[in-house]
C-alpha positions, 0 to 999 in steps of 0.5 A: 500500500502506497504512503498517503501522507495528507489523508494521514495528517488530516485524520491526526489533525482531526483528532489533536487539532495544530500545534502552536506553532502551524498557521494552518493544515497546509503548513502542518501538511507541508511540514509533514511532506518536508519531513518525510522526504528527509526521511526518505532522502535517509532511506535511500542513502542507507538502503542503497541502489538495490533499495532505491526503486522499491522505496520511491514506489512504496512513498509514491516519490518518483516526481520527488527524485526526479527533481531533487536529483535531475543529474542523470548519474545519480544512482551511481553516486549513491552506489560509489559513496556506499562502496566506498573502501574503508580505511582507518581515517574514515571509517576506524570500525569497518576498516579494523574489522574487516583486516581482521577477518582477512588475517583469520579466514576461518573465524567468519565461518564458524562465527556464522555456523554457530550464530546461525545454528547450521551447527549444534553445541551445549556451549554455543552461546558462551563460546559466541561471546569469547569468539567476539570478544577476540574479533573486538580484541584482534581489532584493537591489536591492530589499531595499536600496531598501527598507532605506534607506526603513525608515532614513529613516523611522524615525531622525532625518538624525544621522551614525549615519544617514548611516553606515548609509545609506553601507553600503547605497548603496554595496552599491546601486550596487554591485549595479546594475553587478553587473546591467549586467555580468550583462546583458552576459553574457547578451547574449554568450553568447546572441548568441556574441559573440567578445569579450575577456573584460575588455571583456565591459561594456555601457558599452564602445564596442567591446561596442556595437558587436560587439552591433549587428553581430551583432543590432540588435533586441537591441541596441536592446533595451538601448542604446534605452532612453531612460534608459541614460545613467543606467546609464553614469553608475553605473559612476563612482559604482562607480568612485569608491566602490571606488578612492577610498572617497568619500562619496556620502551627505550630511546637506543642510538646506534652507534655514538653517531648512528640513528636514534630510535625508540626500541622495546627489550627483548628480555622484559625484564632489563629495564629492571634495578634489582639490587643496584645491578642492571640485567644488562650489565653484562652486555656493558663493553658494548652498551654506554648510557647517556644519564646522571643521577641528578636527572634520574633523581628529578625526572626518573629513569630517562636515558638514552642508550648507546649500542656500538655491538652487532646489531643482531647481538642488540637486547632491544628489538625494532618495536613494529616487528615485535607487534607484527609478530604477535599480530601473525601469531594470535590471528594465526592460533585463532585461525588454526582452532577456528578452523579444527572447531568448525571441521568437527562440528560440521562433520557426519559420520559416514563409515570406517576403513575396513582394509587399505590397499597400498599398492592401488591407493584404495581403502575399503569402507563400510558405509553407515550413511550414503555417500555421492561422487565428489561429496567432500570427505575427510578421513581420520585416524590415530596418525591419519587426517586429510580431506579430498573429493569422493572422486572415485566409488567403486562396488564391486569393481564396477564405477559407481555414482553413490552408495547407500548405507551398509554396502561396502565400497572402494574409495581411491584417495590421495593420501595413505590410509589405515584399517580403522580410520573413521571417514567423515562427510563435509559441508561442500562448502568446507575449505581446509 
């Protein structure tokens, strides 16, 4: 039905009578035609080009269009302006949430299979809330990296510099552990660990362990990435900036003339006075500190350090290639179990391998469920786990197109199977 605006005014009228400020029912009318093409003018904008046509017809607007936008190419402006590529001056949200996703590809779709419940699990809704809590995160992570990157670029290394850097490293390194720990929730809810909430932490033995019994794919998802160490090491830099409130970023000079730049310690805990003696001062042939105890005493620790050693041998390291470092290792243990989660919970029984063939490269199975020519399978076992197409099903020798529940078939694969290999039916759609 078709908006009237003027049989609607006058019934509201008839019934309230004007407000002070209208004369008449003309200007009460024209108001209401003012306001509602303001709306509409919204609508449009909003809703787009493929909403445009179905909004001026519902409205009864067309004349209306035509003359507040005569230039013939204006639907295409609309379009263009939705269009638009984010970027982080423009459009903070759009621009970090889709760099996000872009770094772990398989976080939407199991985002999307949970929140849609195309997938079932008894701890669906809270393992929603700590997969969003992630993407904000991740999202943040970024946004720091690329906050310092804008510092660094634009300001000389000067101690206004350090200050501002010291706020988002600290936040940084804050947020990675942030994501461990949300990572570890995930994990414990998704495989029902039973675990004392306060050991909930991937970096604790007992957490390793109770994972390793309870899934060992998904484990290794996490603790056989080669880069994990890394994240172990994080938590003492966390650890030391909440309780000891040191300093990790620090003005370095290479070399008495070199360049000066603002660096993070590679051991987090150099930057600490313990006893009067410097962790580093072994490293002192090679390092000199420009500082006096005047200056210390009346503005704190501010110094400028001087390495005149290798610089592969340095204790401090280039501070964007610290925090890119975390980003690819977080985004990469998210994208990894992510990936593992989604792949068990999308998975159908299909059958078991009864017999594998070597010298052919076909397994015999026994079906529990039909399976189709190229229907995605996955086939694992105690060393086994690959996907491929079900390309090739044979009975009896003779090529077949499908095969139904309790008949044994020949399946040609790709990769070495072994007798009591569980096979699996995927999603189409299923990428690994």
């Amino acid at each position: 039905m078709k908006w009237k605006p003027d049989f609607w005014a006058k019934h509201a009228i008839h019934k309230i009578g004007y407000p002070d400020n209208i004369e008449n029912e003309e200007s009460l009318l024209n108001r209401i035609r003012a306001d509602k093409e303001k709306e509409v003018l919204k609508a449009i904008l909003d809703f787009g080009v493929t909403r445009i046509e179905e909004v001026k017809s519902s409205f009864g607007l067309e004349d209306f269009y035509k003359e507040k936008y005569r230039d013939k190419n204006v639907l295409y402006k609309v379009k263009k302006m939705l269009e638009i590529e984010p970027n982080y001056r423009t459009n903070l949200e759009a621009y970090y949430h889709a760099n996000a996703i872009k770094m772990m590809p398989f976080f939407k779709p199991l985002w999307e299979a949970i929140v849609l419940e195309t997938v079932k699990h008894d701890n669906a809704q809270e393992i929603i809330d700590y997969l969003h809590g992630a993407l904000e995160r991740t999202k943040q992570l970024i946004y720091s990296r690329d906050r310092m990157q804008d510092i660094i670029t634009d300001n000389p290394p000067n101690n206004d510099t350090e200050f501002v850097i010291n706020f988002y490293i600290f936040h940084f390194i804050s947020l990675v552990k942030s994501l461990g720990d949300n990572l570890a929730w995930i994990v414990k809810l998704y495989s029902k660990i039973s675990l004392d909430e306060k050991k909930t932490d991937l970096t604790f033995r007992s957490f390793e362990n109770c994972l390793m019994a309870k899934n060992k794919r998904l484990f290794h998802c996490i603790y056989g990435n080669p880069n994990f160490e890394d994240f172990r090491r994080i938590k003492t830099f966390r650890d030391v900036i909440h309780h000891k409130h040191a300093l990790h970023v620090e003005k370095v000079k290479l070399g008495f003339n070199g360049q000066e730049k603002v660096m993070i310690a590679v051991d987090p805990q150099s930057g600490l006075i313990i006893d009067g003696i410097r962790y580093m001062e072994k490293l002192a042939p090679k390092r000199a500190e420009a500082s006096d105890r005047e200056s210390i005493a009346k503005y704190g620790l501010k110094k400028l350090n001087v390495w005149i050693g290798r610089a592969d041998e340095m204790p401090w390291q280039d501070l964007l290639v610290f925090c890119q470092k975390f980003i690819v290792l977080m985004s990469a243990l998210y994208n990894s179990t992510c990936q593992r989660i989604l792949l068990e919970l999308s998975r159908k029984p299909l059958g078991k391998v009864i017999n594998y063939l070597p010298k052919i490269g076909v397994a015999i199975i026994t079906l529990i469920d039909e399976i189709h020519a190229n229907d995605k399978i996955l086939i694992e076992g105690f060393t086994t786990s690959f996907v491929q197409d079900a390309s090739s099903i044979e009975i009896d020798n003779v090529k077949v197109e499908m095969a139904k529940i309790g008949q044994t078939i020949g399946l040609r694969l790709n990769e070495k199977a072994r007798k009591g290999d569980v096979v699996f039916k995927l999603p189409s759609a299923q990428k690994t």
